[in-house]
C-alpha positions in Angstrom: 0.0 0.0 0.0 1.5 3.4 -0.9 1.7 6.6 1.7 -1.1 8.1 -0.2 -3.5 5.0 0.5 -2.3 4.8 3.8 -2.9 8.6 4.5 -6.1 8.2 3.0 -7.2 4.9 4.8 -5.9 7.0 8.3 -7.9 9.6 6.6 -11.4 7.5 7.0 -10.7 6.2 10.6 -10.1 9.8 12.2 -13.7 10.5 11.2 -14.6 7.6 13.7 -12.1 8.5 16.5 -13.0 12.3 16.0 -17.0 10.8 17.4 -15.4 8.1 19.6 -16.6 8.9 23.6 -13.6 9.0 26.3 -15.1 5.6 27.0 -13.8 4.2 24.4 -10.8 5.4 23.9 -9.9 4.6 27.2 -10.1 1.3 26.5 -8.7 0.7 23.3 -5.6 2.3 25.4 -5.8 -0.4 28.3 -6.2 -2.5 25.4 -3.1 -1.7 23.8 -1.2 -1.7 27.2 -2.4 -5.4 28.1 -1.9 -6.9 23.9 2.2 -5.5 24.4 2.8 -7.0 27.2 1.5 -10.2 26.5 3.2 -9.8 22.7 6.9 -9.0 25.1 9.0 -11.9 23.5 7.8 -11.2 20.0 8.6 -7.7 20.1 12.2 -8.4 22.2 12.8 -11.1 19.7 11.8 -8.4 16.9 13.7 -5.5 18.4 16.9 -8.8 18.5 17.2 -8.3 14.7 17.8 -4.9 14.5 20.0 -4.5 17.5 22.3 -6.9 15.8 22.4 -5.2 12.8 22.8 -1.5 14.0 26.1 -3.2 15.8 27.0 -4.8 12.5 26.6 -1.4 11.2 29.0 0.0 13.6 26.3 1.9 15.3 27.5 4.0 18.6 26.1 2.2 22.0 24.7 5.4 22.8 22.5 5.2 19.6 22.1 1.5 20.6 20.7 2.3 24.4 18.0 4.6 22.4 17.2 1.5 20.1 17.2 -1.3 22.8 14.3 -2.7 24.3 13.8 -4.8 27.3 11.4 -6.4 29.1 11.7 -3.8 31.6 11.1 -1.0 28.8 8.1 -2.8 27.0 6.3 -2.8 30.7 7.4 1.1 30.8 5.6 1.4 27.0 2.5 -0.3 28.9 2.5 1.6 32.0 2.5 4.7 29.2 -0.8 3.9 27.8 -2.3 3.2 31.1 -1.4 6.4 32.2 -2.5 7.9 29.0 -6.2 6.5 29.8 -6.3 7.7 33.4 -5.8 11.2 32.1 -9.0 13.9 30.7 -9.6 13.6 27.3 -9.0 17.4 25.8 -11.8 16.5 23.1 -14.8 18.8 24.0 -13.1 20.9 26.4 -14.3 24.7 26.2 -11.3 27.0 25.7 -13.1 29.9 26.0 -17.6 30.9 25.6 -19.5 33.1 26.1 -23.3 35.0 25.8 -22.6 37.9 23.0 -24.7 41.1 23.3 -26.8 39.8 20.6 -27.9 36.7 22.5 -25.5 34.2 20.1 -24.0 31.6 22.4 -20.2 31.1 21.4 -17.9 28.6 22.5 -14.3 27.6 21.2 -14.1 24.2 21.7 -10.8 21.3 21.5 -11.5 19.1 18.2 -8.6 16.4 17.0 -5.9 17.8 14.3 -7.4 14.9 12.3 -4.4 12.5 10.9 -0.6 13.2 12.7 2.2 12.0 10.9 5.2 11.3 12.8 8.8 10.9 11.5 11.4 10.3 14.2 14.4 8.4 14.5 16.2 5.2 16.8 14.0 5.0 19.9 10.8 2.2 19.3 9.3 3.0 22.1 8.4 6.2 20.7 6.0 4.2 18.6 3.7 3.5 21.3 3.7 6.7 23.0 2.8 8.1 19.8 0.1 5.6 18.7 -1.5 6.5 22.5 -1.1 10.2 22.6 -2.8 10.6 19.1 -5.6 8.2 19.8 -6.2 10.0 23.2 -6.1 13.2 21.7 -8.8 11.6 18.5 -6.3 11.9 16.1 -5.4 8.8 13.2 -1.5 8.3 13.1 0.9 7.5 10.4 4.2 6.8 12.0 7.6 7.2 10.2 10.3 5.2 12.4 13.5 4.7 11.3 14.5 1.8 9.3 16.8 0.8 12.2 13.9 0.1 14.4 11.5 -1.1 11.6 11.6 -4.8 12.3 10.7 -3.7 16.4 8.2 -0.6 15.2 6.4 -3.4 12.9 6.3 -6.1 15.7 5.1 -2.9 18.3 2.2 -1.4 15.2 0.9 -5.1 14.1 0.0 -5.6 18.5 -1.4 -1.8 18.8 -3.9 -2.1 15.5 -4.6 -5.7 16.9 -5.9 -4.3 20.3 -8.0 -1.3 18.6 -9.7 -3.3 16.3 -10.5 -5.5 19.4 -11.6 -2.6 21.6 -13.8 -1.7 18.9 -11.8 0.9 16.9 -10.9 1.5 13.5 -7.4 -0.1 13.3 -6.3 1.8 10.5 -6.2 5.1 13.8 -2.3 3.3 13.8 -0.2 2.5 10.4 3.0 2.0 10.1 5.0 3.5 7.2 7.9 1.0 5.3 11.2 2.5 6.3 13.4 0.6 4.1 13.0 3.6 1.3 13.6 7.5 1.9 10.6 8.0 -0.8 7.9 7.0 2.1 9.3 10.3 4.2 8.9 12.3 1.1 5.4 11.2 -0.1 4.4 12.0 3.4 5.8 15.3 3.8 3.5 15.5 0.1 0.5 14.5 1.3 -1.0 17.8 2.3 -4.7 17.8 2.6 -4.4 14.1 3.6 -2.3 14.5 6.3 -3.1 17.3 8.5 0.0 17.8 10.7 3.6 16.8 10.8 5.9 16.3 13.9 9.7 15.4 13.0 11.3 13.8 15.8 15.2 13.6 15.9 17.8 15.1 14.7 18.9 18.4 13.3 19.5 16.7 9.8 16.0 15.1 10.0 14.2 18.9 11.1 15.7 21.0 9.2 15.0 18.8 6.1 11.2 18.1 7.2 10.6 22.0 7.8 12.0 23.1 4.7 10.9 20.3 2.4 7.3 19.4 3.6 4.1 21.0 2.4 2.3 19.5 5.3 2.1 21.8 8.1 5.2 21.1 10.5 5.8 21.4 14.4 9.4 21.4 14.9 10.7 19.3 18.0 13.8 18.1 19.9 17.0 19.2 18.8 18.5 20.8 22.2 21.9 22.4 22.8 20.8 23.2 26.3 23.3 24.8 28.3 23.8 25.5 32.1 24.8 28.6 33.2 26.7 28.6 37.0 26.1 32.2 37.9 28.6 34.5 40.1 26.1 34.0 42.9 25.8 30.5 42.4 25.4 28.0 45.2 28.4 25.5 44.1 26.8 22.6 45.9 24.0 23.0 44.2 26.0 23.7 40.9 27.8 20.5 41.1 24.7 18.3 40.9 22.8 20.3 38.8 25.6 20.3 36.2 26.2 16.5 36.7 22.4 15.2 36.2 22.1 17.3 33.4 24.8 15.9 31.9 25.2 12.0 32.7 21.1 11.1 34.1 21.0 10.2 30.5 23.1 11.9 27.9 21.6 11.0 24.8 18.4 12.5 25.2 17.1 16.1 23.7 17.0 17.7 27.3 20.8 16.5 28.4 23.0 19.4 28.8 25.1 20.2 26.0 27.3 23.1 27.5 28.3 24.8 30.7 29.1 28.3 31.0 31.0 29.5 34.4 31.2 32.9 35.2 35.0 34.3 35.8 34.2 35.1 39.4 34.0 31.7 40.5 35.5 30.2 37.8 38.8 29.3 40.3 36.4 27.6 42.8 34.0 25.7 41.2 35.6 24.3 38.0 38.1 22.3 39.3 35.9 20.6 41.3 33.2 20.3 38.0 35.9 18.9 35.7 37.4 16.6 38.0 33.5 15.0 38.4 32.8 15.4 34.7 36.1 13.2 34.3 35.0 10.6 36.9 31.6 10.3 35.0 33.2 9.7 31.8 32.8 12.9 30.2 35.1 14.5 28.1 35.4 18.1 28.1 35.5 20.5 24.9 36.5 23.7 26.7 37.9 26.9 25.4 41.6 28.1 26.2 40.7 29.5 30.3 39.1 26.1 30.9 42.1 24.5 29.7 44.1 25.9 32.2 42.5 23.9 34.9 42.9 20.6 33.3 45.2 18.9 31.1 42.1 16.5 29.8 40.4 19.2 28.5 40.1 18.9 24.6 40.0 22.3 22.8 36.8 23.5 21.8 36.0 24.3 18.1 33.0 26.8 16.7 31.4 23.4 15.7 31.7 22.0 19.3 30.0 25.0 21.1 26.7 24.2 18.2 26.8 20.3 18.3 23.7 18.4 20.1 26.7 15.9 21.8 24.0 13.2 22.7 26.8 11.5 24.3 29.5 11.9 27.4 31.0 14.8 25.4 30.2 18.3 27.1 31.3 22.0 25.6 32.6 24.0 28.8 33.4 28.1 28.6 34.5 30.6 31.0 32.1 34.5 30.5 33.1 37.5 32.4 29.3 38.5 32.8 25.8 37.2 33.1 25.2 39.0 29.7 28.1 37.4 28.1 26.7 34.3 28.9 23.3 35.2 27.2 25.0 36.4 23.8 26.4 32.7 23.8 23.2 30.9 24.5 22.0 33.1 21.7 24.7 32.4 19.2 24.2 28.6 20.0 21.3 27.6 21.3 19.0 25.7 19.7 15.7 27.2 22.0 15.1 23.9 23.7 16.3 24.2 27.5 18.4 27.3 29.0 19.6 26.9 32.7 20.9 29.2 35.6 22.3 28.5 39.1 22.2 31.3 40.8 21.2 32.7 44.4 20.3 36.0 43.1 17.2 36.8 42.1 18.3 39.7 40.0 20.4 37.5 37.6 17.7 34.9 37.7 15.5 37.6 36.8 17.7 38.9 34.0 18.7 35.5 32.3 14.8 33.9 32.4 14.0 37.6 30.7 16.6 37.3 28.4 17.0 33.7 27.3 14.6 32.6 24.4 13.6 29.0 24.8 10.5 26.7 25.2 11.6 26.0 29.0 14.2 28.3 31.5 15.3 26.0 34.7 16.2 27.9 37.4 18.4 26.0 40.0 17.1 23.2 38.4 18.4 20.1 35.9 17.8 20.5 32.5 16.3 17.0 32.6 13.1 18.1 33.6 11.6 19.7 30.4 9.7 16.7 29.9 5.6 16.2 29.7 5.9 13.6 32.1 8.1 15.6 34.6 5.9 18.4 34.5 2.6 16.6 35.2 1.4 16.2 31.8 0.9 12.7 31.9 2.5 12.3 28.0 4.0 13.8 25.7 4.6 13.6 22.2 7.6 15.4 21.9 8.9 19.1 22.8 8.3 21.8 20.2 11.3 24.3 20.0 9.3 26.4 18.0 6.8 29.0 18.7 3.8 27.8 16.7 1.3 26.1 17.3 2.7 24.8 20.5 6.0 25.1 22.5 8.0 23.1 24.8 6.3 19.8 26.1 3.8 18.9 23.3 0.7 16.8 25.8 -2.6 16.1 24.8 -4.1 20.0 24.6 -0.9 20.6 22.0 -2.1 17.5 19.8 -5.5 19.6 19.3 -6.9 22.1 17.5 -10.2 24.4 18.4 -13.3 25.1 16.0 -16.3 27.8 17.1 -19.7 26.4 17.5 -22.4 29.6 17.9 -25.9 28.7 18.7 -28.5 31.1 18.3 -32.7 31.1 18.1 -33.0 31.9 14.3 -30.5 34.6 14.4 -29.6 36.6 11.0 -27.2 39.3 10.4 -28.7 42.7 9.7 
């Protein structure tokens, strides 16, 4: 079947899920949840083929850890949906209403995008979380993996449309695009008027050649050269562990830290102590020529080190003179994802959150919490770096769109 058929078949089932009652979703969710675990040794044995061939490949572990799955992390998948089916459904909710002078009654209401197509790279498990978000939210998905993961995304897709046509359910709400050829990505980024909204999930590459090539509409999401910025009046306790997590919780993930700025004033204090526990956690340490001078493991940093998404145990580190400094060089290189500041003052806390632009600002906080699930969303599909239609953690309100219903008693315009 081509993307176009595919699109269109999604196409016909979001009409059904657009009318489908909380009720039901709900359970085609539990449905899902209960159909992968019992499907866990098909999927591991799946997921089997193309671990060993992304390390035939030569693929990096910490591309690998993205592409693994357990057990452990098909039960996490599960959980997931459950979760998803415990929270409100956004479908119905009234944004906004109200009785005009006329006597019109208006309302803005949520109503589903329609059909989401995802395209996003490595991680299966994103194939669930997808496949649940849009179904919660009423909206038919057409999912994109990469063909790294296709054998595990096809094992994961055949189990979800299983369980939806079980619970009652068009299962063409979940398709599965072939992977093997680059021409499914571009008939999907084609298929406007089919398709009604596209969200690229992965790298840089993968973005920026989504948002300039696709005629679909495109919400831009995930690349993140978040940096932390240990302030003059920084607490260096705190510093120290808000550096490290940010860094090493999980490194190759959109919300790990990328870069650390120091400012000069504590610079002699505190980075001695950072770079000797960067070095115990494995990191290595691109730093410019002042950061040098406190280690001889430091590798010298290039233009292309201060703009890289590392994804890896591989951290830029600089030394500014001022707070403001520090802005120009989150503005030169970051990618509006995640901006942090440790910092007792609440002037320079005030300053940087004013001044940084970025979906989320931590302050005295780990970057690694600009995350749906971290902030009490319950799910998220991914975090939009841009400023239309949503920003930061995309959950189920971001996956929807609004229309106006007006009800009068044989109103006409005079």
């Amino acid at each position: 079947m081509s993307v176009l058929e595919q699109a269109s078949a999604a196409r016909i089932a979001s009409f059904d899920l657009a009318a489908a009652i909380r009720a039901e979703k709900d359970r085609a969710l539990l449905s899902m949840a209960d159909r992968l675990v019992e499907r866990t040794a098909d999927i591991v044995h799946a997921n089997g083929v193309d671990v060993a061939t992304a390390r035939e490949n030569g693929t990096s572990e910490a591309m690998i850890d993205r592409l693994v799955l357990t057990p452990e992390r098909i039960a996490a998948m599960a959980d997931g949906l459950r979760q998803l089916a415990a929270l409100p459904d956004p479908i119905g909710d009234v944004v906004r209403g109200s009785t005009l002078a006329n006597g019109l009654e208006l309302r803005q209401v949520r109503v589903p995008f329609g059909v989401v197509g995802m395209i996003y790279e490595g991680r299966p498990n994103v194939t669930a979380d997808a496949a649940g978000i849009c179904l919660k939210s009423g909206n038919a998905a057409l999912l994109r993996g990469s063909g790294s993961a296709f054998s595990s995304n096809a094992a994961i897709v055949a189990v979800l449309r299983k369980a939806v046509a079980d619970a009652g359910l068009p299962a063409d709400t979940i398709q599965l695009l072939d992977a093997t050829t680059r021409d499914s990505v571009k008939e999907l980024m084609r298929a406007r008027g089919l398709v009604d909204v596209l969200i690229p999930r992965g790298g840089a590459s993968l973005i920026k050649t989504v948002v300039e090539q696709s005629t679909v509409p495109v919400i831009e999401t995930g690349v993140g050269n978040c940096h932390v910025y240990v302030d003059a009046a920084a607490d260096l306790e705190k510093a120290l562990a808000i550096v490290l997590n940010s860094k090493v919780q999980r490194c190759s993930v959109c919300n790990s830290a990328e870069s650390l700025l120091v400012n000069a004033e504590i610079a002699d204090s505190f980075l001695p102590l950072a770079l000797e526990e960067l070095a115990a956690a494995g990191v290595t340490v691109h730093g410019d020529p002042r950061v040098a001078g406190y280690s001889d493991a430091v590798v010298p940093a290039t233009d292309e080190d201060w703009g890289t998404e590392f994804l890896s145990l591989d951290m830029s580190v600089a030394v500014v003179d001022t707070l403001d400094d520090a802005l120009d060089h989150i503005r030169r290189w970051g990618t509006g994802h995640t901006e942090a500041i440790v910092s007792e003052s609440v002037a320079a806390t005030r300053r940087f959150v004013a001044g940084v632009d970025a979906a989320a600002v931590m302050v005295n906080a780990s970057t690694r919490f600009t995350d749906g699930g971290e902030f009490g969303f319950g799910a998220e599909i991914g975090i939009s770096t841009q400023k239309l239609h949503a920003r930061g953690p995309m959950g189920l309100p971001e996956l929807t769109s609004t229309k106006y219903i007006v009800t009068g008693n044989g109103h006409i315009r005079g």
